[in-house]
One Martini backbone bead per residue (centre of mass of N, CA, C, O) as a GRO file, in nm:
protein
   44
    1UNK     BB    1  20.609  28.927   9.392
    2UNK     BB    2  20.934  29.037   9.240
    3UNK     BB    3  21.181  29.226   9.361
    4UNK     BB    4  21.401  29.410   9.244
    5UNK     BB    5  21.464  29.552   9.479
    6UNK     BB    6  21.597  29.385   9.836
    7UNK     BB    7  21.873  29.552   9.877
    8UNK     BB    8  22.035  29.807  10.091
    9UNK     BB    9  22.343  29.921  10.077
   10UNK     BB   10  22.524  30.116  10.378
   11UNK     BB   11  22.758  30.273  10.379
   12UNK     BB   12  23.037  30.392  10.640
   13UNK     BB   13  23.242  30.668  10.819
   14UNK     BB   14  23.076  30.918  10.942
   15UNK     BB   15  23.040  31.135  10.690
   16UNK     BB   16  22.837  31.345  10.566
   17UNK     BB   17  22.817  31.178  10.294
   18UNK     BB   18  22.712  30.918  10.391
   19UNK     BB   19  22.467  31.012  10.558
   20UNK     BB   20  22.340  31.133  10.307
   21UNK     BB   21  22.342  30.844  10.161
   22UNK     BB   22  22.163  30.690  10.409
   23UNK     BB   23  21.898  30.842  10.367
   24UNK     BB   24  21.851  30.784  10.078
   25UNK     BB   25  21.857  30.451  10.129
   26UNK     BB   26  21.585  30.486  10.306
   27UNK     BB   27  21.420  30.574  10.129
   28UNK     BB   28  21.457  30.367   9.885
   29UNK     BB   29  21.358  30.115  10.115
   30UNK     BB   30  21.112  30.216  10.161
   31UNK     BB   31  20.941  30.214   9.882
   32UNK     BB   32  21.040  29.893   9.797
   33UNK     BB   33  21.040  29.733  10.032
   34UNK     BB   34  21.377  29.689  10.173
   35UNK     BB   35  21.648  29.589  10.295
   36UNK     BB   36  21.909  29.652  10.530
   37UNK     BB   37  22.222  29.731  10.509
   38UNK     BB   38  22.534  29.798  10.715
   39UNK     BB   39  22.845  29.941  10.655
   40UNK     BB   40  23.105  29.985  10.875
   41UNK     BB   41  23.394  30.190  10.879
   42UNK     BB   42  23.722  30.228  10.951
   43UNK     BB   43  24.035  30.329  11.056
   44UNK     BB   44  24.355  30.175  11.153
   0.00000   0.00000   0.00000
């Protein structure tokens, strides 16, 4: 069976709002069992 999302990407800088959208991305990735991918920036 072909999985709708296979892939979910977690952007973050580190702030609240990522967390918390963080949160929310691993709870969805959870539920339709797809893999997680984290994508970290800082600001140089």
């Amino acid at each position: 069976m072909s999985r709708f999302i296979e892939v979910v990407l977690i952007p973050t800088d580190g702030s609240d709002g990522a967390l918390a959208g963080a949160k929310r991305g691993i709870a969805l990735a959870s539920r339709v069992d797809a893999d997680i991918h984290v994508l970290s920036v800082v600001e140089s």
